[in-house]
C-alpha positions, 0 to 999 in steps of 0.5 A: 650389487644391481650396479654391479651386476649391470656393469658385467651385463654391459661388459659381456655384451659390449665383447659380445657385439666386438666379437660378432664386428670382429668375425664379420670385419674377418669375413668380408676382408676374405670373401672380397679378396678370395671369393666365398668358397676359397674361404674356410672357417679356419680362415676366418675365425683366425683372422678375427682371433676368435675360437670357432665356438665363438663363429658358432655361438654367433652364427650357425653356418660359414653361409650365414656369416656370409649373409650378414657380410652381404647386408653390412656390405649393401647398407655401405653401399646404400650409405655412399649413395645416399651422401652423395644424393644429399648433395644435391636438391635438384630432382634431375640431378637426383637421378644423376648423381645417384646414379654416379655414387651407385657405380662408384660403390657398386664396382669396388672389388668387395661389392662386385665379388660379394653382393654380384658374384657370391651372393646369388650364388651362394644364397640363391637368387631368391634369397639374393635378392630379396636382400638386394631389394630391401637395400637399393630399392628405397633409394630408386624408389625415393629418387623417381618418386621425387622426381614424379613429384616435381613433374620432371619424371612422368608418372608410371608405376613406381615400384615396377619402374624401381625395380626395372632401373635398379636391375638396370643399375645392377647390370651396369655395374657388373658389365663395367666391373668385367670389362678390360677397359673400365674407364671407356664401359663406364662412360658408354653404360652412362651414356645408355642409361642417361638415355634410358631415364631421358626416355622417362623425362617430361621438361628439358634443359 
């Protein structure tokens, strides 16, 4: 009988979780593809193929199932950069590299339309970003602190240092996402953003 009943405990959670995967899968493909107030719950829940008590029962707002997009988003986000930060060893290069994947992951239209146009507006900034925080500052802050610890990065405070380079980045990516010519803003914001982590560099080629 206790076999039994761990096995139905199991099963309504295993469809439990399909369900909330399913519901946030159907929110992301909207929310990237229309924006955050072109989207209805009708929408949602009939893409998911669920009912909206299910969308309630796991979430109790369209605003709150649009937080947790955000969050899936920024971690695929942080999982990019960091595959391709695992690549390489060398410090400088570090910075380098994570700087490329940031761009790369941080203009997909999903990124740029959920985390850069809906997510302050739709969580407000606060909100916004302390989120965006908890997800790209490890990366910054790991990669200087590096950095500062094989002496090519001289020693400045590290977390409002993070935090300067990480607005930097954000900024970077929505300039390049909103420009007509993309391939020519992305090689001139790499450019200035080279320059700027040059500015922070003790030892040379």
């Amino acid at each position: 009988m206790a076999a039994a009943a761990n096995r139905e405990r199991s099963r309504r959670s295993d469809h439990t979780d399909a369900t909330r995967r399913a519901l946030v899968e159907a929110g992301r493909h909207l929310f990237s593809r229309r924006g955050y107030g072109a989207v209805s719950i009708e929408d949602i829940v009939t893409r998911a193929r669920v009912t909206r008590g299910a969308l309630y029962y796991h979430f109790d707002s369209k605003k709150d199932l649009f937080r947790a997009v955000l969050e899936v988003v920024e971690a695929d986000l942080v999982a990019d950069v960091q595959a391709a930060m695992d690549q390489v060893t060398a410090a400088w290069d570090l910075l380098i590299v994570g700087f490329g994947a940031f761009l790369d992951a941080a203009t997909k239209p999903a990124a740029v339309q959920i985390i850069a146009i809906d997510g302050p507006a739709v969580l407000g900034w606060g909100e916004w970003r302390h989120i965006d925080l908890r997800y790209g500052l490890g990366l910054v802050v790991a990669a200087l602190e590096r950095g500062m610890d094989a002496g090519v990065i001289r020693r400045v405070p590290l977390v409002p240092l993070s935090q300067l380079l990480l607005a930097a980045l954000t900024e970077s990516a929505l300039q390049i996402a909103g420009a007509t010519d993309k391939n020519r803003t992305r090689v001139e914001v790499e450019g200035a953003f080279i320059a700027l982590l040059e500015g922070l560099r003790t030892t040379r080629p």
